[in-house]
C-alpha positions as CSV (number, residue, x, y, z in Angstrom):
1,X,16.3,-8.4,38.6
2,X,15.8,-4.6,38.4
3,X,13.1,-3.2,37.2
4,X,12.7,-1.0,34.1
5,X,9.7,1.3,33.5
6,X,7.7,1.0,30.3
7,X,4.7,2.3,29.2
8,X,2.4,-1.0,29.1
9,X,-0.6,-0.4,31.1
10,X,-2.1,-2.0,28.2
11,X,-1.8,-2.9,24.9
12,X,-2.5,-0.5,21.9
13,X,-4.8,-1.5,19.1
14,X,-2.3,0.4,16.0
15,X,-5.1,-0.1,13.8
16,X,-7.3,2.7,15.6
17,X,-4.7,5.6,15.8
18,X,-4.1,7.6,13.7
19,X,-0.7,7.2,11.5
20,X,0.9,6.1,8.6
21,X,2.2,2.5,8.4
22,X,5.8,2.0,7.9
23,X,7.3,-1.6,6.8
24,X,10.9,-2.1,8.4
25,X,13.2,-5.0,9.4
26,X,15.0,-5.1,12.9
27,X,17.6,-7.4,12.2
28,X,20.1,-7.5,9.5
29,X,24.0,-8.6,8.9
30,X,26.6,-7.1,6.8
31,X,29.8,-7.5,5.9
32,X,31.4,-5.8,9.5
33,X,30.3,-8.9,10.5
34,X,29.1,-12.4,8.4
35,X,26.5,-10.8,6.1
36,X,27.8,-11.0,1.8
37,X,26.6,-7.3,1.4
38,X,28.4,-3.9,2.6
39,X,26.7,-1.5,4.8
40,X,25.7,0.7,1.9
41,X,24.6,-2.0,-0.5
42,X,22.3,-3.2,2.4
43,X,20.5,-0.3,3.1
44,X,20.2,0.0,-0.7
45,X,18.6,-3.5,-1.1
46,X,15.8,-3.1,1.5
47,X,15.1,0.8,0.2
48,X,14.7,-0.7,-3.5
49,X,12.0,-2.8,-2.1
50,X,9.9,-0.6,-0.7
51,X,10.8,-0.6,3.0
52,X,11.3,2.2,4.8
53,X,13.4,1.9,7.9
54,X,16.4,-0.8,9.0
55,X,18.0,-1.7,11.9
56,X,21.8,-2.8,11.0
57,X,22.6,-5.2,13.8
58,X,25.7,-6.8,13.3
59,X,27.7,-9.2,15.6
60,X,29.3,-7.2,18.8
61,X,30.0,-4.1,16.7
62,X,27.7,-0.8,15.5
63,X,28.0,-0.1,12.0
64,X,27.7,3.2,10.8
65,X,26.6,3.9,7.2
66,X,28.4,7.5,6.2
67,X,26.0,7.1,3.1
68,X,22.7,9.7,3.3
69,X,19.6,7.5,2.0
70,X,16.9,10.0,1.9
71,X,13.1,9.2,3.2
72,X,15.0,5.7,4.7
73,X,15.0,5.6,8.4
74,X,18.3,3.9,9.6
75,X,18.2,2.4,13.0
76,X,21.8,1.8,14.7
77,X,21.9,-1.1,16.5
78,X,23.7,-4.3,17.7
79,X,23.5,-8.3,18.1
80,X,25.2,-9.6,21.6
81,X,25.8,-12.9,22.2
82,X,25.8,-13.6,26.0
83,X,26.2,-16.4,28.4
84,X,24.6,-19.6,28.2
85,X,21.8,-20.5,29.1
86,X,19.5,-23.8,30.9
87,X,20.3,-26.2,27.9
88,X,23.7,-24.7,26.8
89,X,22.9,-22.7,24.1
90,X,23.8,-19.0,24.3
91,X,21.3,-16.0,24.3
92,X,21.7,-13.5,21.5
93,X,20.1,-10.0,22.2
94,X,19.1,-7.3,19.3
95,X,19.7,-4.6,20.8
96,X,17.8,-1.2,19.1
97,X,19.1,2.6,19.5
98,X,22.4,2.1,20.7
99,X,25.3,4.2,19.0
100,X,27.9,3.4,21.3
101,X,29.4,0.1,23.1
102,X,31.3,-0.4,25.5
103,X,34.3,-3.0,26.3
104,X,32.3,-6.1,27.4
105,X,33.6,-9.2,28.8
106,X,34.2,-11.9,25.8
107,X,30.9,-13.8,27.5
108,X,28.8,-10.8,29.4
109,X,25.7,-11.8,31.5
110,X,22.7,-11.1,30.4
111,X,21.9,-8.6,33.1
112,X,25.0,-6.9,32.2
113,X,23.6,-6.5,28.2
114,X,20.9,-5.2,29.4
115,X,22.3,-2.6,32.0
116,X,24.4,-1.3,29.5
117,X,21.9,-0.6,26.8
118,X,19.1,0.5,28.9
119,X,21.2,3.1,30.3
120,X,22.0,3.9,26.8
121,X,18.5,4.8,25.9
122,X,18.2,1.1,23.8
123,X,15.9,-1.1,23.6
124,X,16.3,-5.4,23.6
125,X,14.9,-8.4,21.9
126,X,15.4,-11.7,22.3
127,X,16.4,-13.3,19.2
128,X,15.0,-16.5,17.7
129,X,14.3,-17.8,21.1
130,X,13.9,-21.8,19.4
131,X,17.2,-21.5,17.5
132,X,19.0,-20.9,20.9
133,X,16.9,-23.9,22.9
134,X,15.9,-21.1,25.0
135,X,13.9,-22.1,27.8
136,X,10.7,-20.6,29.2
137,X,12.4,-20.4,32.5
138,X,15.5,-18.5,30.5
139,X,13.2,-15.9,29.6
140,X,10.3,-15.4,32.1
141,X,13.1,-13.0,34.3
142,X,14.2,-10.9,31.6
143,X,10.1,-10.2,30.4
144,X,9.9,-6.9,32.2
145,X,13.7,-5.6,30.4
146,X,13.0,-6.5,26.9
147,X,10.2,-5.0,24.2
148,X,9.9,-8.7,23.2
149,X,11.0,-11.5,21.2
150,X,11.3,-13.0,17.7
151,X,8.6,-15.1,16.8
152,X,9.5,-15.7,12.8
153,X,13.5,-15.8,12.2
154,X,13.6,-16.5,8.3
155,X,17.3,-17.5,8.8
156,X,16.6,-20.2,11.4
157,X,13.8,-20.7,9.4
158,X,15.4,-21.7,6.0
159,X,18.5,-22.9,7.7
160,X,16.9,-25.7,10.1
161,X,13.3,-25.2,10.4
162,X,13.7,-23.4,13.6
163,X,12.2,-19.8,12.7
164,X,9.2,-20.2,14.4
165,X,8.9,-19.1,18.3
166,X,5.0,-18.3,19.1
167,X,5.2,-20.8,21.9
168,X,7.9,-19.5,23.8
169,X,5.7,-16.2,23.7
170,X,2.6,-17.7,24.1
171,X,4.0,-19.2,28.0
172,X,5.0,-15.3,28.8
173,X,1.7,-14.0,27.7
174,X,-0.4,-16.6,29.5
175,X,1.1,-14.9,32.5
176,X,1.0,-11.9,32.0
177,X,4.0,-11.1,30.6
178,X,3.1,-8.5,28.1
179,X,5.7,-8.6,25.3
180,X,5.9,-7.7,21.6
181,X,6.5,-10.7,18.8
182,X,8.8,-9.6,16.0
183,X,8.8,-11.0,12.4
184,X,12.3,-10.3,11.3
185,X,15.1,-11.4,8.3
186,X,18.4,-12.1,10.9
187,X,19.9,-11.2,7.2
188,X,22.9,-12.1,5.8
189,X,22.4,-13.9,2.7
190,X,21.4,-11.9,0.0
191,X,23.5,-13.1,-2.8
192,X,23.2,-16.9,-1.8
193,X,21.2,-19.4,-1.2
194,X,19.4,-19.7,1.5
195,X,18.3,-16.1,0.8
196,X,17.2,-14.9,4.3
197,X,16.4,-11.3,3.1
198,X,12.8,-9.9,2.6
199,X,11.2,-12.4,4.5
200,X,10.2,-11.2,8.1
201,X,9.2,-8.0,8.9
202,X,6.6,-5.9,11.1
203,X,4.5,-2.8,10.1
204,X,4.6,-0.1,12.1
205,X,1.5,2.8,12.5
206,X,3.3,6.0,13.6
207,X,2.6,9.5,12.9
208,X,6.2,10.1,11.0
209,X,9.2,8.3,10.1
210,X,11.4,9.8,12.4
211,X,13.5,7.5,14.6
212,X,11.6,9.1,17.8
213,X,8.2,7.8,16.6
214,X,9.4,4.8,15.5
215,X,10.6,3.6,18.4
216,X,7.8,5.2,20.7
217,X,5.7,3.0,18.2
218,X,7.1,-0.1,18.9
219,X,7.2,0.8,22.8
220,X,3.2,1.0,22.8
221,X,3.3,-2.1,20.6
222,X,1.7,-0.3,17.6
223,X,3.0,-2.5,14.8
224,X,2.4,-6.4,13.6
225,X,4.7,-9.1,12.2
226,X,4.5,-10.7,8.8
227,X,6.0,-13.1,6.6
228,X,3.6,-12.6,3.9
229,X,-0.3,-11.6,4.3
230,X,-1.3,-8.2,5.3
231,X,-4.0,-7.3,8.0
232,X,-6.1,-4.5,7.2
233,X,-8.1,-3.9,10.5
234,X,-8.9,-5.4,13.8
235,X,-11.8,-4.3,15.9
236,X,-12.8,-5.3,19.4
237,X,-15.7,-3.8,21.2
238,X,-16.3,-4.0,24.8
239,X,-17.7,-7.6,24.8
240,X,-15.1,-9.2,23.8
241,X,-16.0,-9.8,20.0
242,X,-13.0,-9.6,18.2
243,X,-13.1,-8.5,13.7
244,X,-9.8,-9.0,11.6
245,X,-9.9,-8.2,7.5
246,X,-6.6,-9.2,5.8
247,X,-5.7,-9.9,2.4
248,X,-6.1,-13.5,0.9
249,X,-5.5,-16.4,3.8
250,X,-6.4,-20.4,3.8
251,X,-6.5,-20.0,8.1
252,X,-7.1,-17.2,10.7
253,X,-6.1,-18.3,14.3
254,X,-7.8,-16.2,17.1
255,X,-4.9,-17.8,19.9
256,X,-5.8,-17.5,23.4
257,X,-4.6,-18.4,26.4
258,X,-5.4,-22.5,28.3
259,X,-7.4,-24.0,25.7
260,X,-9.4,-20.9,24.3
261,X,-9.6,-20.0,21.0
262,X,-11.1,-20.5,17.8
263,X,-9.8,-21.2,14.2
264,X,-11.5,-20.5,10.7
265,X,-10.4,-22.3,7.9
266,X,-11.3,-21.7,4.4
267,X,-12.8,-24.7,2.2
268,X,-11.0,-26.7,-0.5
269,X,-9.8,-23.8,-3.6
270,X,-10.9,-20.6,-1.8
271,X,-9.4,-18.0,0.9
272,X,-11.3,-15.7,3.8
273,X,-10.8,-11.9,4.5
274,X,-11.8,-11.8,7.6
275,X,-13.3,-13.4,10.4
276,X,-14.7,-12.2,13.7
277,X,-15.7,-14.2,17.3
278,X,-17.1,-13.3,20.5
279,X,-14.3,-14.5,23.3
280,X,-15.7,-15.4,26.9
281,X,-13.3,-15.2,30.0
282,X,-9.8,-15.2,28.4
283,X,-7.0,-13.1,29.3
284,X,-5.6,-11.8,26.6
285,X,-6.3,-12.8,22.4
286,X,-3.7,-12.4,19.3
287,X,-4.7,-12.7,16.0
288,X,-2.6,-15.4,13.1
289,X,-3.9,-14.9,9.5
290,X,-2.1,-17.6,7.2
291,X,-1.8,-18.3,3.6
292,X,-1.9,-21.0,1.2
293,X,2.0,-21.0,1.3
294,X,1.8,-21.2,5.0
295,X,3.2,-17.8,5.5
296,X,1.7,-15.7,8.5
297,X,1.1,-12.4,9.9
298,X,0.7,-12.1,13.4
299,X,-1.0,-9.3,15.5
300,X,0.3,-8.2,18.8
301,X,-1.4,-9.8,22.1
302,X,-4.8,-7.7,23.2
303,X,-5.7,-8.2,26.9
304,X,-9.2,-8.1,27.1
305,X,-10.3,-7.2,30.2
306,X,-8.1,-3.2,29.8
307,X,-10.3,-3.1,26.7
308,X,-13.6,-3.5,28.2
């Protein structure tokens, strides 16, 4: 599979550069395909809760909003089903910063999705990985092509309990594989239950909102995924010993690769705000902070050994 170039000699820490943080959701439905708003109202319901860019990434079409929403960041983009894969299921492929699209075939290959947005200038994801029955094996060849995949879905999540996907990205990172995990909505209910809006999203540190930092941002993985608590710092210094502060959690996972690792709980009626621990040999550590409702935040992977 041909290679693509990206800049991941390591991973960034976003929480040491310097930058503004900037709350945003990557994947999002509306009525040019099966979401129950319009374009407009859309854009309207995420910029009246405080986000500040969107990604409109309906169902084998690019929707343009005519509609000027100042100090928003609007991010064309697209959702491509393609072929199937090991068990059946097809893949379906966010695809970021694409304005145009070409005729494809009615099931395109993967390769081909991902030809024709590269060249483009877009970027992919692989969405909710669990929801599709996707494989390790159907995504181990497509690692060094995409920015990453979804690990929290809130559709697939309050539809059947299949939002969740940090194991799928936990078998690519114990290799190597140095993808991004996204937190996103997969909107399209935001007048009926299940309401699927407002509950994923990442943070992104970047120097501007401007489309160009944005997604040079989430290139250098300089942004974490939340369904609910906020992380305020992480730290590592060149021993491996590993801070995180966050607001109010029952649990904060320190996930590793083979059976490293450590967890901190909080006792019966209280919460933690942070946690630290001094790693030995591991190849790479990513931070979960969870609260009482069992909502999570999730850090992006740091390999240890390029922070030393």
């Amino acid at each position: 599979m041909r290679q693509i170039s990206m800049k991941r000699n390591h991973l960034s820490n976003p929480f040491k550069i310097k930058g503004n943080w900037y709350k945003g959701n990557l994947h999002t439905h509306t009525t040019n395909s099966d979401g129950d708003l319009s374009p407009e109202e859309a854009v309207a319901w995420y910029k009246d809760r405080s986000y500040d860019f969107l990604a409109i990434t309906d169902h084998g079409k690019i929707t343009k909003v005519e509609k000027k929403f100042p100090d928003f960041l609007l991010i064309e983009g697209v959702e491509i089903g393609a072929e199937k894969a090991e068990l059946g299921q097809g893949y379906h492929i966010v695809c970021l910063n694409i304005s145009d699209l070409p005729e494809l075939k009615e099931v395109p290959s993967v390769q081909e999705v991902i030809d024709i947005v590269r060249e483009r200038g877009g970027k992919l994801i692989i969405g909710h990985p669990y929801w599709s029955a996707l494989t390790f094996s159907d995504i181990i060849s497509l690692s060094n092509e995409i920015l990453g995949i979804e690990i929290f879905n809130s559709t697939c999540d309050l539809a059947i309990g299949k939002g969740f996907s940090t194991v799928h990205w936990d078998d690519l990172l114990i290799r190597g594989k140095k993808v991004y995990g996204f937190a996103v909505d997969d909107s399209h209910n935001f007048t009926a239950a299940p309401f699927d809006a407002g509950a994923g999203w990442i943070m992104v540190k970047a120097k501007h909102l401007t489309k160009e930092n944005i997604l040079e941002a989430l290139e250098e993985g300089d942004f974490y995924s939340s369904c609910g608590p906020i992380i305020k710092d992480i730290s590592i210094d060149g021993n491996g010993k590993i801070k995180v502060s966050c607001t109010p959690v029952v649990r904060i996972n320190f996930i590793c690769d083979r059976t490293s690792g450590k967890v901190f709980r909080a006792e019966k009626g209280s919460s933690l705000t942070k946690a630290e621990v001094t790693l030995g040999e591991v190849k790479y550590v990513r931070v979960e902070c969870i609260d009482k409702e069992g909502m999570a935040a999730w850090s992006n992977p740091f390999f240890l050994k390029k922070w030393a």
